[in-house]
N, CA and C of each residue as an Amber inpcrd file, in Angstrom:
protein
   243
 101.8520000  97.0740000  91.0520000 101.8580000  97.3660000  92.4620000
 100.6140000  98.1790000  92.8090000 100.1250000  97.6950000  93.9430000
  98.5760000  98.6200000  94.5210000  98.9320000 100.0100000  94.9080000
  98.3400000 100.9740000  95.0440000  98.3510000 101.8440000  95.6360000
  97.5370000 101.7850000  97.2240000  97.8300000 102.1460000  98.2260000
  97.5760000 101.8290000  99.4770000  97.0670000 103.1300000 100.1930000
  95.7210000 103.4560000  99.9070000  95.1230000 104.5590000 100.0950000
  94.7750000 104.6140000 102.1690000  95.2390000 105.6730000 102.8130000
  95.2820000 105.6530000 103.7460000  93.1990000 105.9210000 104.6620000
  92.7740000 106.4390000 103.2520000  91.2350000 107.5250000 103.7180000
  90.6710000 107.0030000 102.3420000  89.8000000 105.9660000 102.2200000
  89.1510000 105.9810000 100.9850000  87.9120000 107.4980000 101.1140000
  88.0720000 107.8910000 102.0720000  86.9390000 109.1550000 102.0150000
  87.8820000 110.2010000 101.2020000  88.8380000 110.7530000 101.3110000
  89.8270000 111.3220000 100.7380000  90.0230000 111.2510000  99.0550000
  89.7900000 109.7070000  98.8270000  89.6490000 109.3870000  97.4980000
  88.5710000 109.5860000  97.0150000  87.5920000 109.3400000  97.2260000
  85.9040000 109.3830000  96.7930000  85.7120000 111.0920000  97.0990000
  86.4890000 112.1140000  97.8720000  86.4610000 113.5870000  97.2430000
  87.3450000 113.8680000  96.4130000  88.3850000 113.4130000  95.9990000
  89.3610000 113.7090000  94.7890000  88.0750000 113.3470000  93.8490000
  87.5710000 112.4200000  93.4590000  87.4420000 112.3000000  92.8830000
  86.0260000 113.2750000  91.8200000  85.2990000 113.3340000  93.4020000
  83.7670000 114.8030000  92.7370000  85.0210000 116.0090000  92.2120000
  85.9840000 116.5600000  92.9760000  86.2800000 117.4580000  92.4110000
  87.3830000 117.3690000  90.6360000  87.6330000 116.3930000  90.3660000
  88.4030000 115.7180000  89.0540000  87.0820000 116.0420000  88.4990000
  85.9250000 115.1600000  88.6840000  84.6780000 115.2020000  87.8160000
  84.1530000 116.3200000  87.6610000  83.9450000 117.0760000  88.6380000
  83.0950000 118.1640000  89.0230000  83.9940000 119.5900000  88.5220000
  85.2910000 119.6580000  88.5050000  86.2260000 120.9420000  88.6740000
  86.3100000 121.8210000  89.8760000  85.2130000 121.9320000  90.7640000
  85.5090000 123.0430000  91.8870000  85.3750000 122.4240000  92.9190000
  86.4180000 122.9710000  94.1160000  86.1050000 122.6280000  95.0710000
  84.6070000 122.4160000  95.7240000  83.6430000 124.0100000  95.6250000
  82.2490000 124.4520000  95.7030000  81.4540000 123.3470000  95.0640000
  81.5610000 122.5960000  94.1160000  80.6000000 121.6970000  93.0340000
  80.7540000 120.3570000  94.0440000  81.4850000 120.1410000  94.3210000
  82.6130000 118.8220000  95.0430000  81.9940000 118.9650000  96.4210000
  81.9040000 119.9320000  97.1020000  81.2150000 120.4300000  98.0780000
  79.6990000 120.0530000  98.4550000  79.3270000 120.8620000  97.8400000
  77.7710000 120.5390000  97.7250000  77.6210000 119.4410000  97.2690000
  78.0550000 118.2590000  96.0570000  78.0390000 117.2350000  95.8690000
  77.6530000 115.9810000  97.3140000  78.5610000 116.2180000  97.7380000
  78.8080000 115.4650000  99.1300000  78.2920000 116.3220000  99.8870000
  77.6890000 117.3420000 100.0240000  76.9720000 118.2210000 100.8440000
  78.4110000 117.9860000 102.1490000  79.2700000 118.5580000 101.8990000
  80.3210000 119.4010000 103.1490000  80.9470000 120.6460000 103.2240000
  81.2020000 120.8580000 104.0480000  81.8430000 122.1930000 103.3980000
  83.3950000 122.2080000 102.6580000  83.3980000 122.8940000 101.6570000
  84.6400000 123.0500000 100.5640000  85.9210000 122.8950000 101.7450000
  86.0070000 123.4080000 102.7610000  87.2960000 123.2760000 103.9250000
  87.6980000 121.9650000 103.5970000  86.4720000 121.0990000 103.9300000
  86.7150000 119.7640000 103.9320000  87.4170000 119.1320000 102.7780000
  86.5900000 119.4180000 101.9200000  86.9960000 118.8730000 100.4550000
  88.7150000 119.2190000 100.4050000  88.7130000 120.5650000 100.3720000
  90.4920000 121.3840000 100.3660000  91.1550000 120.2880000 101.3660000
  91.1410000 119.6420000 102.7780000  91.6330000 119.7010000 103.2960000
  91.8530000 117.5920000 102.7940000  90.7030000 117.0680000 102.2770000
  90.8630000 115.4230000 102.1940000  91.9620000 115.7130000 100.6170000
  91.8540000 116.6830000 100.4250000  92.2580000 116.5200000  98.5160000
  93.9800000 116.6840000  99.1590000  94.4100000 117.8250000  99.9310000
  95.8820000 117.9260000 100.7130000  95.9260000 116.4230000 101.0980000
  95.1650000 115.7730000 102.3390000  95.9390000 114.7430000 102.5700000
  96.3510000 113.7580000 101.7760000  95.5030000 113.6070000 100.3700000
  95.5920000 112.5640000  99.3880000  96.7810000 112.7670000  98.8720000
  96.7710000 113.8010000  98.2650000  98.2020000 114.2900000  97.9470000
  99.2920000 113.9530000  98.8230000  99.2810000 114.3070000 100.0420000
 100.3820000 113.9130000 100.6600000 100.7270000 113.1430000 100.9850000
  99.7010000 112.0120000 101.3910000  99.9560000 110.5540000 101.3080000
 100.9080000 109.5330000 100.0080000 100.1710000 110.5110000  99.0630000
 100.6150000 109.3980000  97.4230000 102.3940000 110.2600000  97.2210000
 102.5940000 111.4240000  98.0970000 103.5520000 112.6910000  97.5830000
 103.0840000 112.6160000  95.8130000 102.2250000 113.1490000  95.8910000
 101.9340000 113.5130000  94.0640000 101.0990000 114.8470000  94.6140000
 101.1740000 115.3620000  93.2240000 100.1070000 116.8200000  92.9080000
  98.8470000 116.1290000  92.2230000  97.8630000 115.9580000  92.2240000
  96.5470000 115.4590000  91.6950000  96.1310000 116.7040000  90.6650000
  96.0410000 117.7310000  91.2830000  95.8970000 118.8620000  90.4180000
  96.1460000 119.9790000  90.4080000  95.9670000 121.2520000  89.2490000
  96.8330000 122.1620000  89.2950000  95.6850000 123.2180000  89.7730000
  96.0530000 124.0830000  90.7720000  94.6820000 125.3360000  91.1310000
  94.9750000 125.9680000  90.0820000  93.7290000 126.7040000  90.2330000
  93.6330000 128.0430000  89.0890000  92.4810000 129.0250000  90.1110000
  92.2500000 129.9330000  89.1300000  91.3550000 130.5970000  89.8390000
  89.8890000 130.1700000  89.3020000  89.8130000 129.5120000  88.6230000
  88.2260000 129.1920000  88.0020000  88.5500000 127.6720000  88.7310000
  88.7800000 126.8560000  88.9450000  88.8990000 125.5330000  89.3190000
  89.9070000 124.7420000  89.7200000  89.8640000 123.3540000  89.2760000
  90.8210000 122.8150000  89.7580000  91.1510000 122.1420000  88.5880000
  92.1350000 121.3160000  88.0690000  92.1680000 120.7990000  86.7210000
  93.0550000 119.4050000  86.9210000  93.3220000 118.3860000  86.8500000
  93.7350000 117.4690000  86.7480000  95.2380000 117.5610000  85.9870000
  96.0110000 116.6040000  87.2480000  97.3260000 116.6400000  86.6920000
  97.5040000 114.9720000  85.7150000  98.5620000 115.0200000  85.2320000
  98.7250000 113.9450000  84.5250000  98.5050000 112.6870000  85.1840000
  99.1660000 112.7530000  86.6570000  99.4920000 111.8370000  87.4920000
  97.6850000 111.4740000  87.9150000  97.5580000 112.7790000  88.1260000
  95.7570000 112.6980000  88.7720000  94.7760000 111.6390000  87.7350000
  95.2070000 112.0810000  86.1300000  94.5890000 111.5530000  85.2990000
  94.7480000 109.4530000  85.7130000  96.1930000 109.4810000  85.7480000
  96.2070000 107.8510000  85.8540000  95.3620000 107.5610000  87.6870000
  95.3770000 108.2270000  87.8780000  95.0010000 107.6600000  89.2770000
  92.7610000 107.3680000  89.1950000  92.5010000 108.7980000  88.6670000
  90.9680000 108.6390000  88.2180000  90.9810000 108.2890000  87.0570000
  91.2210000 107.2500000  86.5030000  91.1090000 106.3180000  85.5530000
  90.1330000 104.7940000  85.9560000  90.3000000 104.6300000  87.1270000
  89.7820000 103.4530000  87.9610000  88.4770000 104.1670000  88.2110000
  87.9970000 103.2270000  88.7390000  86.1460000 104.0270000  89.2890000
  86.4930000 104.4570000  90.4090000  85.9850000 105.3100000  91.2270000
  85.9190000 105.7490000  92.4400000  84.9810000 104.1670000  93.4160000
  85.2860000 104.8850000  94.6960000  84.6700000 103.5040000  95.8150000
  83.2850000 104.1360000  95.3040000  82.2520000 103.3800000  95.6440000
  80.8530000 103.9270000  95.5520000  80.5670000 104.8350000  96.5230000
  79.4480000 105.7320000  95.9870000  78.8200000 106.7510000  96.6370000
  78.3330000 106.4060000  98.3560000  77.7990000 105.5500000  98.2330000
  77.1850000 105.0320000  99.5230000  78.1380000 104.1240000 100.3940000
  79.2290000 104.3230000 100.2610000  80.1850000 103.3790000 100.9740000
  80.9350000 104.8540000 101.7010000  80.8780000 104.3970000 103.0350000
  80.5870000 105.0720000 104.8140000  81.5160000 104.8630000 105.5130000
  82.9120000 105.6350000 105.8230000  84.0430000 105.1700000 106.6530000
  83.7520000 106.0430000 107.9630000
C-alpha cells in the first residue's frame, strides 16, 4: 500500500533533518528558517499519525518508523511545490 503524502515539501524537510540531525543543519540546508522546518516535520507527522523522531537536546534522531519511511530516496532537491 502507498503512502499518500499530503506536502511533498514536508517530506523533502523530514528528510535534511533524518540526514542532517538538527533542525538548524536542516535549516540552513534549505536556507529557511528552523520554525519552518519544526513546523513541516509536525505536519508530516500528523498526517502519517506516526512519530518520525525522538527530540533530544543535541538533535533529532530517527524513530524506527522514521527509519522505514527514509529508506526510499527523498523527491529531488530541485523539485518546487
Amino acid at each position: 500500500m502507498a503512502i499518500k503524502f499530503e506536502d511533498w515539501q514536508d517530506v523533502k524537510v523530514a528528510f535534511e533533518v533524518a540526514r542532517l540531525g538538527t533542525l538548524t543543519a536542516a535549516a540552513e540546508e534549505l536556507n529557511v528558517h528552523h520554525s519552518t522546518v519544526l513546523r513541516r516535520i509536525n505536519n508530516l507527522e500528523k498526517n502519517l499519525n506516526a512519530r518520525l523522531f525522538h527530540r533530544h537536546a543535541r538533535g533529532y534522531k530517527v524513530t524506527e518508523i522514521g527509519t522505514k519511511l527514509f529508506e526510499t530516496p527523498p523527491p529531488p532537491k530541485h523539485t518546487q511545490h
